[in-house]
N, C-alpha and C positions, 0 to 999 in steps of 0.2 A: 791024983792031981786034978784039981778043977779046971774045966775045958774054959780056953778065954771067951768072953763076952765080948760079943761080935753084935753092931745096931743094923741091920739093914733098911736101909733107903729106899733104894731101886730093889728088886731081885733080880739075880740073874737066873741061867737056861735052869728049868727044872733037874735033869743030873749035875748038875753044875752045885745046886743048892742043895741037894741030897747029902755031896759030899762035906758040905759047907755044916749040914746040921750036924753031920756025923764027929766031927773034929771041935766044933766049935758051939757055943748056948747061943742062940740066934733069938734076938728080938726083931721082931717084925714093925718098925716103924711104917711100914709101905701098908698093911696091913690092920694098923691100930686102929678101936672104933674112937680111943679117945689118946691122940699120939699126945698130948700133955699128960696128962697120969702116967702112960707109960715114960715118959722120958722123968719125971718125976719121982718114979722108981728104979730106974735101970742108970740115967745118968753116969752118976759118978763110978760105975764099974764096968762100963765102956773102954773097951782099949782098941778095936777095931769099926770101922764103916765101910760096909759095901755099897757102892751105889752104881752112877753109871752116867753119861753126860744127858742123856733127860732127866733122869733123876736130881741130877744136880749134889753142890751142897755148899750149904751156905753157913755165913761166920757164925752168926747166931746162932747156930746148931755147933760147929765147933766149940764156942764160948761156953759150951754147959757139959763138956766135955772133957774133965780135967784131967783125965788118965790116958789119952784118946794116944795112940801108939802109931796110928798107919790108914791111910786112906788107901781104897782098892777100887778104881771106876772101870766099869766096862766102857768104852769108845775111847779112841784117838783124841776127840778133844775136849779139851781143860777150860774152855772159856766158862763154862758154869759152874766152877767148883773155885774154892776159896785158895786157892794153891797159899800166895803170899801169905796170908792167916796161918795155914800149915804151916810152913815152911819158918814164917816169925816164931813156932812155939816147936819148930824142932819136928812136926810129924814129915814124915815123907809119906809122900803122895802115887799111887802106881796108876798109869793108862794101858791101853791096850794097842800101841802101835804096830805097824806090820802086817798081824793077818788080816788086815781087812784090807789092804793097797790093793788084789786084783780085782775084790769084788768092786771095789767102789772105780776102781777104774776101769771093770766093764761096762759102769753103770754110765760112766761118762761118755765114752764111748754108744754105748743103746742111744741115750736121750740124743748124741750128736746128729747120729744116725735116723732117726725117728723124725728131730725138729726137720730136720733138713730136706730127707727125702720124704716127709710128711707121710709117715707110717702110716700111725692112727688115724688121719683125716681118708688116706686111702680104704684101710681099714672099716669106716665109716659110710663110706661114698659105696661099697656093696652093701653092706646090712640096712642102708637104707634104698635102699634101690634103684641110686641114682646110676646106676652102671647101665640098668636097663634103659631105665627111664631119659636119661641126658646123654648115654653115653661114655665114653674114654675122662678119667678127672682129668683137669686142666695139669700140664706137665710139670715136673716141681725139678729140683735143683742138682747136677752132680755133684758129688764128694769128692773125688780125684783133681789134686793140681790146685787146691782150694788151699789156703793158707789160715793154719791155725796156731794162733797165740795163747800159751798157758800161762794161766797167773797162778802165781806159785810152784816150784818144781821141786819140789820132796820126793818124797816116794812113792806119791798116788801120782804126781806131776809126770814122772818121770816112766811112770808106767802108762799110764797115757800115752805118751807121747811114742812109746814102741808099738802099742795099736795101731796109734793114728798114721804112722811110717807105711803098716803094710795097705792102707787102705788109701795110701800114697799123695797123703798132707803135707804139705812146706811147714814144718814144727817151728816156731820162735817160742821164747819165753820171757816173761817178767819176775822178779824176786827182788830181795834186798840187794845180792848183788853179782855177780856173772861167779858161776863155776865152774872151778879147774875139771879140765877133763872133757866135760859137756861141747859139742860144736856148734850145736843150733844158735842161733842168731839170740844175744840177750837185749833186752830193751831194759832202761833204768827209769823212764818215762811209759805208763801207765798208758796215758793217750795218746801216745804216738804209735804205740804196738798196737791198740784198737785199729786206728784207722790203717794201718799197713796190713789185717788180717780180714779174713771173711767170718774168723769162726772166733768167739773168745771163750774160754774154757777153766773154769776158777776150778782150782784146787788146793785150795790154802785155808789157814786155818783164821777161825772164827777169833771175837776178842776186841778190845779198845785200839789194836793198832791196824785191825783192817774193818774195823766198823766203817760203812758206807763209802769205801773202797768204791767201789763202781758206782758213780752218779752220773749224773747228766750228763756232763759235759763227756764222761766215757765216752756212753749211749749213742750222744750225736756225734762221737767222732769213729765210732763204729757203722754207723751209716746204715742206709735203706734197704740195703743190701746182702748185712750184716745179724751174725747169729749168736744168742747169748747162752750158755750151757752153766749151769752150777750145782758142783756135783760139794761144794764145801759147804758154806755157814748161808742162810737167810742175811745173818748182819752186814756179811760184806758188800750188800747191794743196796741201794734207797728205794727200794721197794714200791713206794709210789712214783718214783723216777719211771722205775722201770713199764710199771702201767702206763704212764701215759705216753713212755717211748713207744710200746706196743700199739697199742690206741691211734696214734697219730702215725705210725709207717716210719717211726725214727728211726727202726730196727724192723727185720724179716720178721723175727722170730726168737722165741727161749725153750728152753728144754728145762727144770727145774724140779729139783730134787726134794730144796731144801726152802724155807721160808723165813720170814721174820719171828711169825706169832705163831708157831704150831703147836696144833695141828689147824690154826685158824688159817685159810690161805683169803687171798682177797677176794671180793665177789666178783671180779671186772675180770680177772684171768680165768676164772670160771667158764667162759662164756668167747673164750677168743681160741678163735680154730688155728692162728698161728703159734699155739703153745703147746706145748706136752707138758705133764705134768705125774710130779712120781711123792709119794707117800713118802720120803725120807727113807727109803729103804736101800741107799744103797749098798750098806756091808749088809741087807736082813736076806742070807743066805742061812741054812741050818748049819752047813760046815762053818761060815766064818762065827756067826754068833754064838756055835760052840766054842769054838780055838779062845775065842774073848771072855766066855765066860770060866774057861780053864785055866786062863790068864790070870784070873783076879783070884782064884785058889791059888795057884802057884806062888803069886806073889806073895796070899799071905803065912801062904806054908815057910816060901823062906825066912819072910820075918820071923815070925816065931821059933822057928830052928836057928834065927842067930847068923842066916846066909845072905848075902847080895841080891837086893831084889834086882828080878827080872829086867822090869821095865817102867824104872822112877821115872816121873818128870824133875829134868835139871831146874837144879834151882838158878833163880836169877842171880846175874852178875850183880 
C-alpha cells in the first residue's frame, strides 16, 4: 500500500518528523527552492498538511488542494489558518490544546513577576555597575494583595489564576460570560475590570473577535499605576496605543510575549526599561513542543486508521 502524501508547511520537532517520514511521503513545502513547481507536481495527491500557527495556512493553498483530507497544526491557536475554508469543504482541522496551558501559564506568571518587581532592570543595574557606582536601585513594587484581572479564562486563564492565588493576588476575570463553578469576581465590562485591578493579564485567544481588544481607552482606564502582561495574540492589543501609553506614564509597565508583526517588535519598546519583553516562547519548552509535535502524529494516525481525532477544532455553530 502506498504511504499517504502528506504537504508540509511548518515542520514539526525533528523525532516528531522522523516518525512522520516513516508512515507517510512527505513533501517539504517549508523547504522548496521552488514551492510552485513543487505544488505543481504534488498538488493534487495531497490528502494531508502539517503545519503549525506560525506556519499558518491559507485558502489559497487549500484551493489547489483537491484531495486535501485533514489539517494537523501544532499550537493552540487557529487565527492563522483557514478553518471555515476547511470546514466549508468537509476537511477537519486538529490543534494542539492543553499541553501547552502550564508552560504558557508559567510564562505569564515570569513576565508578571519580572514587569513588576523589575527583574531585569535590577539584573541590569549590577552588570552595569550601578550598584557600586549609585548604589541600592530605586525600590520597585510588591506583588502580594495586588489585584489581578484575566482576560480570558480558559485553561491557560485558569491556570494562571492558581499561580497567582499562592503568590497571594485578588484574581478577577473577564470572558464572554461568568462561569458555573468559578468564584472569582466576573466582569462583563472590559474597562471596568482594568480600572478596578493593578495587574491585567490576557489570556485569550487571537482572531477577528478579539482584535484590538485592549486599546486606549483600556490603557487609561488601567491607570499610572497599572501593569499590562500578554501572554496571548500581539492582535488583541493596539499596539501603538499601547507605545504611547508606555511613553507618556499611562501605564507602569508590560511584560510581553507576544506582538503584532513578528518577529518585527516596535522600535520605541526597544528601548523602554518599563518593559520586559520575551521572543514568543512561551509553550518553547522541549517537553511541551514535544507533547505538540506528538499531537499532530497522533491526530493524523487516527485519521487515517478511521478513529476520533484527538483534538479537532469545533466547527462553528
Amino acid at each position: 500500500m502506498e504511504k499517504p502524501e502528506v504537504l508540509v508547511v511548518w515542520p514539526n520537532r525533528p523525532e516528531q518528523m522522523k516518525q512522520l517520514g516513516e508512515t507517510y511521503h512527505l513533501h517539504r513545502l517549508d523547504q522548496a527552492a521552488d514551492p510552485e513547481a513543487l505544488l505543481q507536481q504534488v498538488a493534487p495527491r495531497i490528502r494531508a498538511v502539517v503545519t503549525s500557527h506560525g506556519g499558518g495556512l491559507k485558502q489559497s493553498l487549500v484551493d489547489r488542494l483537491p484531495n486535501l483530507e485533514i489539517v494537523a497544526s501544532s499550537g493552540v491557536g487557529i487565527d492563522t489558518l483557514c478553518i471555515d475554508a476547511c470546514h466549508a469543504r468537509g476537511i477537519p482541522v486538529t490543534h494542539t490544546p492543553g499541553v501547552l496551558t502550564e508552560d504558557v501559564a508559567d510564562m505569564g506568571m515570569l513576565l508578571l513577576l519580572a514587569t513588576v518587581r523589575r527583574l531585569v532592570q535590577g539584573e541590569r543595574w549590577v552588570r552595569d555597575g550601578h550598584w557600586q557606582s549609585k548604589g541600592m536601585m530605586p525600590l520597585n513594587t510588591a506583588i502580594r494583595g495586588k489585584k489581578l484581572g484575566i482576560v480570558g479564562f480558559g485553561r491557560i486563564g485558569k491556570a494562571v489564576a492558581l499561580r497567582a492565588e499562592a503568590f497571594g493576588l485578588d484574581i478577577s476575570y473577564y470572558g464572554r460570560r461568568p462561569q458555573l463553578g468559578i468564584t472569582y469576581p466576573y466582569y462583563s465590562d472590559l474597562t471596568d475590570l482594568a480600572r478596578d485591578v493593578d495587574i491585567l493579564l490576557l489570556a485569550l485567544p487571537g482572531g477577528d473577535e478579539t482584535r484590538g481588544l485592549i486599546d486606549g481607552a483600556v490603557l487609561q482606564a488601567l491607570g499610572p499605576s497599572g501593569y499590562l502582561i500578554n501572554v496571548a495574540r500581539g492582535s488583541v492589543v493596539e499596539e501603538p496605543a499601547l507605545v504611547t501609553a508606555l511613553q507618556q506614564g499611562t501605564i507602569a509597565g508590560a511584560g510581553l510575549d507576544v506582538f503584532v508583526d513578528e518577529p518585527r517588535v516596535p522600535a520605541a519598546l526597544l528601548d523602554m526599561e518599563n518593559v520586559v519583553l520575551q521572543p514568543h516562547c512561551s509553550s518553547g519548552t522541549v517537553e511541551t513542543r514535544g507533547a505538540m509535535a506528538q499531537l499532530v502524529v497522533d491526530n493524523l494516525a487516527a485519521h487515517f486508521a478511521g478513529r476520533a481525532l484527538l483534538t479537532p477544532v469545533a466547527r462553528s455553530a
